[in-house]
C-alpha positions in Angstrom: -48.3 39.0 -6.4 -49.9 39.5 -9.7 -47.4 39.1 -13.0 -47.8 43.3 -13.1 -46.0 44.1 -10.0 -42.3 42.9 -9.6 -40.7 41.8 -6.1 -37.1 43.5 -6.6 -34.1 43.6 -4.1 -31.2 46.3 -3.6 -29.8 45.0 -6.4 -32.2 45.6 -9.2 -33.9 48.8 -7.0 -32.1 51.5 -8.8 -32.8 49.8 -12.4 -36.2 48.9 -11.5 -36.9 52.4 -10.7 -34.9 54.2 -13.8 -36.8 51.8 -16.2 -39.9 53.7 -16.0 -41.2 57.4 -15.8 -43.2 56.7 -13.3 -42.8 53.9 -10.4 -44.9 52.8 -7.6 -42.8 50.9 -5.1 -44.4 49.0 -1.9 -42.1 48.5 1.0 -44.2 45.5 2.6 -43.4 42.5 4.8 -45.1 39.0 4.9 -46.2 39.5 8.4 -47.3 42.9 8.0 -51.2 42.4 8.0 -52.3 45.6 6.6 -49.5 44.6 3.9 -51.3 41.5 2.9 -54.5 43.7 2.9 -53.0 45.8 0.2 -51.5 43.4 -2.2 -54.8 42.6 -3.9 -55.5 46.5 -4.4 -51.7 47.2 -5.5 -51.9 44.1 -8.2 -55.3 45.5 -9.9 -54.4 49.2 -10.1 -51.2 47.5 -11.3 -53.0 45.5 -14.1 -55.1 48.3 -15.0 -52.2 50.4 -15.1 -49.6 47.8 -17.2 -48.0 50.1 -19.9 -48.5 53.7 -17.9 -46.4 53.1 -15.2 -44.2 50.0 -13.7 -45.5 48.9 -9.9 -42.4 47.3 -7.7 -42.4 45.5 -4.5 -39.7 45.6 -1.7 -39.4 43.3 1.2 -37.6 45.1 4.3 -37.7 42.1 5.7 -35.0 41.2 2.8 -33.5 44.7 2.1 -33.2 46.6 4.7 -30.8 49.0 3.5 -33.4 50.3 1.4 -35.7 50.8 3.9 -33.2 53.1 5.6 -32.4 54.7 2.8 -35.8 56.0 2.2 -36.7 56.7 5.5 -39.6 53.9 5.8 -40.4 53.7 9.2 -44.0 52.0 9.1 -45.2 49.5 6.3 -46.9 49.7 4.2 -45.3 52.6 2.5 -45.6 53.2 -0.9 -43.5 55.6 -2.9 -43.9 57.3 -6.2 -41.3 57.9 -8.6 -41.1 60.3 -11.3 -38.2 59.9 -13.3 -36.1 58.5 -10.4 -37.0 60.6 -7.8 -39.3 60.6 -5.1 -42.5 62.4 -5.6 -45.3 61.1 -3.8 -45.3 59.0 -0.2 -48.5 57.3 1.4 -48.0 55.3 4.7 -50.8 53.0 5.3 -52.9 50.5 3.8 -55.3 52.1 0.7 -57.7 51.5 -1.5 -57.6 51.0 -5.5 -58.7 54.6 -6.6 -56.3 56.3 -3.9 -53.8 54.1 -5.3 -54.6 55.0 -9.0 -54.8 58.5 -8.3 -51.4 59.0 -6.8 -50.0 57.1 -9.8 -51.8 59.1 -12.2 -51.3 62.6 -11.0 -47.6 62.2 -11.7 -47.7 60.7 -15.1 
């Protein structure tokens, strides 16, 4: 995990996501192989993207209550928030420009 995109827990999850306009978070495990395949694709859109919008990483493994809570059934998942709300989903490993884009289009 690159120094762009933060591991957070049910704790800071509701923070994490208000502290930005617009939040990508990853719901991931560490035996989730498409998961691993991702990481290095989430941590360069996230470094390209440092300053635009804040990139978050959850552990299900870790928090599961969040998992429930937003219905994340398969990982990877990753979740777009606008201003605290859900706007975008993806399910499935992706590349760096389908990543960028779906951050993008809701900034």
């Amino acid at each position: 995990m690159s120094q762009f995109v933060r591991e957070v827990g049910e704790q800071e999850f509701d923070a994490a996501v208000a502290a930005a306009k617009v939040v990508l978070a990853d719901f991931w495990a560490p035996w989730c192989g498409p998961c691993r395949m991702l990481a290095p694709h989430l941590d360069a859109v996230a470094e390209k993207m440092a300053g635009e919008a804040a990139f978050i990483k959850i552990n299900v493994d870790e928090a599961p209550a969040l998992a429930k809570r937003f219905g994340v059934m398969s990982i990877p998942t990753l979740i777009v928030f606008q201003n605290g709300e859900e706007a975008a989903r993806m399910v499935g490993a992706r590349g760096r420009a389908e990543i960028e884009d779906a951050v993008r289009e809701w900034l």
